[in-house]
ZAMARGU-4260 file (C-alpha; in steps of 0.2 Angstrom, whole numbers, plus 5000, padded with zeros to 4 digits):
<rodrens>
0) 5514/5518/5449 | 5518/5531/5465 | 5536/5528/5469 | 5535/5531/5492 | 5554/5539/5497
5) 5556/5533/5514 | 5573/5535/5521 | 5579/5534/5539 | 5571/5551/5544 | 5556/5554/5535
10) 5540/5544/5532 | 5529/5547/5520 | 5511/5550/5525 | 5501/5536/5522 | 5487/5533/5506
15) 5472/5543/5509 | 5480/5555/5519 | 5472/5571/5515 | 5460/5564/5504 | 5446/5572/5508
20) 5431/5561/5500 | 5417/5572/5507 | 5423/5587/5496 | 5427/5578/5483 | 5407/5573/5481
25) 5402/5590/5485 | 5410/5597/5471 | 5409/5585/5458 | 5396/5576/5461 | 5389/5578/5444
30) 5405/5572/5435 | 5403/5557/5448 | 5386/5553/5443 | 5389/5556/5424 | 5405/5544/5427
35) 5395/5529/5434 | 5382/5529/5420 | 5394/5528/5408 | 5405/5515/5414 | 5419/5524/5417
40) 5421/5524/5436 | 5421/5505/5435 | 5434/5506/5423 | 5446/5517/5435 | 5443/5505/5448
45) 5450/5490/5438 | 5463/5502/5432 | 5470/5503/5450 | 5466/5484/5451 | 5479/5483/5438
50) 5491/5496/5445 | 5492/5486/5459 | 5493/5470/5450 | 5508/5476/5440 | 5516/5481/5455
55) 5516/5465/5462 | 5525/5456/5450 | 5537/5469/5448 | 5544/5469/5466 | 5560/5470/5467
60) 5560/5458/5483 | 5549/5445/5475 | 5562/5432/5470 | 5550/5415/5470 | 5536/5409/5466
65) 5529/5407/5482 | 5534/5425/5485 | 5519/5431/5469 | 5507/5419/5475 | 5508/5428/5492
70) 5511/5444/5481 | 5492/5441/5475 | 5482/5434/5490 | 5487/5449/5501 | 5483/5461/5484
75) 5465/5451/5487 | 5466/5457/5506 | 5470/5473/5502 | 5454/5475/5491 | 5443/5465/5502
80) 5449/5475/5518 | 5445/5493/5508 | 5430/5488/5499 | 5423/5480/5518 | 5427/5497/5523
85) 5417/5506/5509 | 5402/5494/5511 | 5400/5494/5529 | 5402/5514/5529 | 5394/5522/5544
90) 5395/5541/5549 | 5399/5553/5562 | 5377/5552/5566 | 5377/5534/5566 | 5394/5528/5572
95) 5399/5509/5577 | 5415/5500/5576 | 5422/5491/5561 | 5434/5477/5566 | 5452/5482/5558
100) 5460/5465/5557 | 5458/5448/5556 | 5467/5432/5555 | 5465/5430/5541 | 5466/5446/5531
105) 5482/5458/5533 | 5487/5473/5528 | 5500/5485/5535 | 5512/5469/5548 | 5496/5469/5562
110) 5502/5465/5579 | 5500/5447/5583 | 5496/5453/5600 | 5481/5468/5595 | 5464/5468/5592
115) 5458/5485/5585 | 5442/5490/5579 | 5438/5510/5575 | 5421/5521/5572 | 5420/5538/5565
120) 5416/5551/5575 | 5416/5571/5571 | 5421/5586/5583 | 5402/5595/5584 | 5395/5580/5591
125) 5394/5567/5611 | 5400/5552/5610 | 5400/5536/5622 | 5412/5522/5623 | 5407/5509/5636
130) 5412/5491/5640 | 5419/5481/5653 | 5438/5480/5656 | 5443/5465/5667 | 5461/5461/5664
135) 5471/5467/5649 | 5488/5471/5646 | 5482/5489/5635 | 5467/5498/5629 | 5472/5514/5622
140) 5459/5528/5611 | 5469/5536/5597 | 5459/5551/5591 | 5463/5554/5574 | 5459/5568/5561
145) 5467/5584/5567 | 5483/5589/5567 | 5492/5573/5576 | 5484/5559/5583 | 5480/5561/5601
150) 5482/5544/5610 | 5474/5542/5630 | 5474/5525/5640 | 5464/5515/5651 | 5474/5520/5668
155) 5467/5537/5663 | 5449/5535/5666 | 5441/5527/5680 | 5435/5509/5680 | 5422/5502/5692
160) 5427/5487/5703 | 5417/5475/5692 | 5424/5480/5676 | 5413/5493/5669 | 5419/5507/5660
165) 5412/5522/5650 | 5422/5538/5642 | 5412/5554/5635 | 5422/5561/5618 | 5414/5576/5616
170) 5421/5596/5613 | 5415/5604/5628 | 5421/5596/5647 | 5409/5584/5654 | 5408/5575/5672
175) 5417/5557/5674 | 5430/5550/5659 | 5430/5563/5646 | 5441/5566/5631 | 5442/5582/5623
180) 5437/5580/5604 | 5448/5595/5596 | 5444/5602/5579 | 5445/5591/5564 | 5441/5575/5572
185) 5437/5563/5565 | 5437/5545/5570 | 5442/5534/5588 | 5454/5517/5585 | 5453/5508/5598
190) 5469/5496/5601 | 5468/5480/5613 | 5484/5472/5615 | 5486/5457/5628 | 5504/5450/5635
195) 5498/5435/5644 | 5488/5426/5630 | 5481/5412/5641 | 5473/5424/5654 | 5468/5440/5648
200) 5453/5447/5642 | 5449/5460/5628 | 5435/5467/5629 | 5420/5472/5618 | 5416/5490/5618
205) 5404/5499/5611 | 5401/5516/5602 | 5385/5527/5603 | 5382/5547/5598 | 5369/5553/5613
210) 5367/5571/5607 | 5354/5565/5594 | 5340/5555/5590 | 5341/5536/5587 | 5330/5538/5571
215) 5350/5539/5560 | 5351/5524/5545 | 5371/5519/5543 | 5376/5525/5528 | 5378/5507/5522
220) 5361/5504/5522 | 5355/5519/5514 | 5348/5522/5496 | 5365/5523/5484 | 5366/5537/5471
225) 5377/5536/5456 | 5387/5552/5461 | 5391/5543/5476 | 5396/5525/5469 | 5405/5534/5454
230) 5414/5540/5468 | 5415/5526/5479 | 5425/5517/5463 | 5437/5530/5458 | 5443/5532/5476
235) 5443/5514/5478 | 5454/5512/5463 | 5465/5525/5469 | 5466/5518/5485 | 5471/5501/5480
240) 5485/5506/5468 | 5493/5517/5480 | 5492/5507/5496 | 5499/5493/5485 | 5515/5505/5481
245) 5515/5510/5498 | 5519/5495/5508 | 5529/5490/5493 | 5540/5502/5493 | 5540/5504/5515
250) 5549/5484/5515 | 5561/5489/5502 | 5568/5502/5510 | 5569/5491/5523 | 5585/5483/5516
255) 5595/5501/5515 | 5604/5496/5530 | 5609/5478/5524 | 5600/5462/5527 | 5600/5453/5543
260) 5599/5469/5552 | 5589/5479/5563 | 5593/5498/5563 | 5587/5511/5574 | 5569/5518/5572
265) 5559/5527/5559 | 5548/5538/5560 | 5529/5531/5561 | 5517/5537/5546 | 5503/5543/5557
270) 5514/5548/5572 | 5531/5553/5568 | 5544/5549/5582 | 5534/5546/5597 | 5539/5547/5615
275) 5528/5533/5619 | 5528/5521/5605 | 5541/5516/5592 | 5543/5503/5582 | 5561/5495/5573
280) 5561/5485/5556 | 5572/5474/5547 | 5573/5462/5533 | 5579/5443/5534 | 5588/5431/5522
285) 5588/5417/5529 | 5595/5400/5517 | 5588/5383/5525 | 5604/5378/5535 | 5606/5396/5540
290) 5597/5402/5557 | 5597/5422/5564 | 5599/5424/5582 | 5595/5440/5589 | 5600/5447/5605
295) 5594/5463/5617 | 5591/5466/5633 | 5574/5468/5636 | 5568/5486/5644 | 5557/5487/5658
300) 5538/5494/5655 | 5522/5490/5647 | 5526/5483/5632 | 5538/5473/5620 | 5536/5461/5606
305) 5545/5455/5591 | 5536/5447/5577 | 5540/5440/5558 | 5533/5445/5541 | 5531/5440/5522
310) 5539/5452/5509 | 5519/5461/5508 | 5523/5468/5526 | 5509/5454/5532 | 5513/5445/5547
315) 5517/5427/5545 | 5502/5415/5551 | 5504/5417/5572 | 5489/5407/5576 | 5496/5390/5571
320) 5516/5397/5572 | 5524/5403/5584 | 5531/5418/5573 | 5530/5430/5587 | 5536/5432/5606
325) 5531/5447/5617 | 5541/5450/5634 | 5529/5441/5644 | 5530/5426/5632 | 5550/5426/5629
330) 5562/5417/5638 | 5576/5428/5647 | 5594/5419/5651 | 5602/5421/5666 | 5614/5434/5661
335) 5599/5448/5658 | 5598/5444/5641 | 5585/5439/5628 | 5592/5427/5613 | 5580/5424/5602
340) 5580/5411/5585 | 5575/5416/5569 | 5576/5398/5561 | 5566/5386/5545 | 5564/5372/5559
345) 5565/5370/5576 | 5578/5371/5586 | 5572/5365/5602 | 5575/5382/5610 | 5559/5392/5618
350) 5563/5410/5609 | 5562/5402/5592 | 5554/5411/5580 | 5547/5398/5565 | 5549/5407/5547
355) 5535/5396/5542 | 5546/5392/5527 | 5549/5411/5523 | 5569/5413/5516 | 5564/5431/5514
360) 5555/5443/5524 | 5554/5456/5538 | 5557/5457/5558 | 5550/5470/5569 | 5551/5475/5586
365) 5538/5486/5594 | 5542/5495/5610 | 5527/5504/5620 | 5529/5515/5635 | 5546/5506/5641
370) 5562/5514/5650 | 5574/5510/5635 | 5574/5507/5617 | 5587/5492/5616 | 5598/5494/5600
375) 5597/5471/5594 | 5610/5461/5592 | 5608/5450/5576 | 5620/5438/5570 | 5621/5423/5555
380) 5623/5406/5562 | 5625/5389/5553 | 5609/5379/5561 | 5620/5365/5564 | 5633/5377/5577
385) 5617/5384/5587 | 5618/5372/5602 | 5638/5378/5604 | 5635/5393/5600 | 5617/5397/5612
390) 5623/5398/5632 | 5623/5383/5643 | 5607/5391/5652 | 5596/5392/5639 | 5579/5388/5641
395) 5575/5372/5627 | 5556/5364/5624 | 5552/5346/5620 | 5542/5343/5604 | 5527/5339/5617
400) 5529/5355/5625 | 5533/5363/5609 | 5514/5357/5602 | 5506/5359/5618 | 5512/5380/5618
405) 5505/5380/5601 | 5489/5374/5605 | 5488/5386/5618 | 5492/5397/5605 | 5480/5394/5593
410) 5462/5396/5606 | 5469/5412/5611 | 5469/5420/5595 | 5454/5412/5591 | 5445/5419/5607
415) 5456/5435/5604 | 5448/5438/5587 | 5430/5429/5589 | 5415/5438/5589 | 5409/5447/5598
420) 5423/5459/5594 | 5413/5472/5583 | 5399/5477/5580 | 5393/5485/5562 | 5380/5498/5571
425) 5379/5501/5590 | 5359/5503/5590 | 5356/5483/5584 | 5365/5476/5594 | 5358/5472/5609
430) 5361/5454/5613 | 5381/5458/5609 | 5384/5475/5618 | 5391/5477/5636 | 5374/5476/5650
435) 5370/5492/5655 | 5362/5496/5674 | 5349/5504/5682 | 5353/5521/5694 | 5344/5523/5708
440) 5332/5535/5699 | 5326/5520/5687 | 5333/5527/5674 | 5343/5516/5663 | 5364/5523/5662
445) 5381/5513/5657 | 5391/5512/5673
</rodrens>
């Protein structure tokens, strides 16, 4: 078992980080192949299978029974969503997007709010993302794999009137969007984050390398050796062990501050303290007649939400629930500020935020690109004392209204999250991927 120290200054680089597979192979690929033949590489992998398993029943914030059954189904997640990533592996000669999250499976408290998908890519090679953007709140590329991700967003680049948009990663300068790919990079997420549900768009994009031929096989689809599946399993059981450890450990130290609390923000694994990004977590305890409220005065800019999670740092059903608000979605009163409900049932009250049964488990705000970081409010209420306790202006919802928001709810993470929002490799995908057009010359190009 890995013990993760994170405090208020310091985050510990995510699982994986530094792990660098290829080498690994390179170098011991013979021990990898001998491994696999003699069973032991399937035996490390149920070893970190059990590692993880352990770890689960021996959190320290799992105090029910409901709490292990959840423990378990996101351990499952978590090896589905790693072993997808190993089966569907594809390469910097062959790239295409893998879709990051779903509905369904959740690792690592998803935004409610995102859809991301990610490709690798490397830093010797042209790549092209293309699509159409009609109307969405953010599309931002994160480069990743050298030093510090480097993050660029859609007002960036130029978009035709209709929509179409295409950027050029690549080392050396080219004419029209271009992103300078700097040494040691490695892979593009691409994040889609919409703030009015009911109207806008994400959009499918698409990934292609132009400075080679088509003639590449994924790497998925290629011919498996036994030194690469021998290592394919000890990684994996590494991998699962760890990351189990990790977020673990990441919602415990959420409670250093006290329960019922939202302190001021941590340092992000991947980024650090970021200019533009940030992101505050706390931890509820919440009894059945008790109810949180939460206040802060919302900043101006791109981007706020607040959403709730299990103790697996998994993000409590939002399709069906209305576990998460955004600043377009939450109600503001008439003195400026925000009050929002954390509460078992509901209060009548349009900020609630339904636990979905949860007595325990975490709140987190995320702030993107606004003028302020507002420090919340929270306070422990009796239910029963919410209506004298709420402002006289306070913005309430019927049960009709209540179950007509969260049918609204419901089709737009279903169209949200529906195909097409991936695809496994670009080349194949013809009937999925954004039209391209004919230049005056003939030739065909993506605007």
């Amino acid at each position: 078992m890995t013990v993760y120290r994170f405090t208020k200054d310091s985050t510990p680089p995510m699982p994986g980080s530094g792990f660098d597979r290829e080498r690994r192979l390179r170098e011991d690929a013979q021990s990898f192949a001998r491994a696999l033949t003699n069973g032991e590489a399937w035996e490390r992998f149920c070893d970190g299978l059990r590692s993880a398993g352990r770890s689960v029943l021996g959190s320290e914030d799992a105090a029910s029974d409901q709490d292990l059954a959840e423990g378990y189904q996101y351990l499952l997640g978590l090896v589905h969503s790693l072993v997808e990533r190993e089966l569907y592996t594809t390469d910097a000669a062959c790239p295409a997007f893998l879709r990051v999250q779903s509905d369904v499976v959740k690792v690592g408290m998803d935004n409610p709010d995102g859809a991301l998908m990610a490709a690798p890519i490397s830093d010797d090679g042209v790549f092209r993302i293309y699509g159409t953007v009609r109307s969405i709140r953010l599309l931002e590329l994160v480069i990743s794999g050298a030093s510090r991700p480097v993050m660029h967003y859609l007002d960036e680049f130029e978009v035709s009137a209709d929509g179409h948009f295409e950027v050029t990663l690549s080392r050396s300068r080219v004419a029209g969007n271009w992103i300078e790919l700097a040494p040691g990079s490695s892979s593009v997420l691409v994040r889609r984050m919409t703030y009015d549900w009911d109207s806008e768009e994400v959009p499918h994009l698409a990934i292609e390398r132009i400075d080679a031929g088509r003639a590449a096989i994924p790497r998925c689809l290629q011919a498996p050796t036994a030194a690469g599946v021998g290592e394919q399993l000890d990684a994996l059981g590494t991998l699962v062990a760890d990351n189990a450890d990790y977020w673990i450990d990441m919602v415990h130290s959420f409670r250093d501050e006290g329960d019922n609390v939202i302190p001021a923000p941590r340092p992000l694994p991947s980024t650090g303290l970021n200019d533009a990004r940030s992101s505050v977590k706390g931890f509820f305890v919440l009894p059945p007649d008790e109810a949180l409220l939460i206040e802060l005065t919302p900043p101006e800019g791109l981007f706020w939400s607040i959403s709730l999670g299990d103790i697996w740092y998994r993000t409590i059903d939002f399709s069906h629930h209305q576990t998460s608000l955004n600043g377009h979605q939450a109600a503001t009163d008439d003195d400026g500020v925000c009050r929002l409900v954390v509460a078992h049932r509901d209060p009548g009250v349009a900020n609630w935020l339904d636990t979905v049964g949860h007595e325990r488990g975490v709140v987190i705000l995320r702030w993107i690109m606004v003028d302020d970081r507002p420090q919340p409010r929270t306070t422990k209420v009796p239910f029963a004392d919410l209506d004298s306790i709420l402002p006289s202006g306070t913005r309430r919802v019927g049960s009709s209204a209540r179950a007509e928001n969260l049918a609204r709810r419901r089709d737009a993470v279903a169209r949200r999250l529906s195909v097409p929002l991936t695809t496994r490799w670009s080349y194949s995908t013809s009937a999925m991927d954004p039209p391209r057009t004919a230049d005056p010359s003939g030739e065909v190009s993506h605007l």
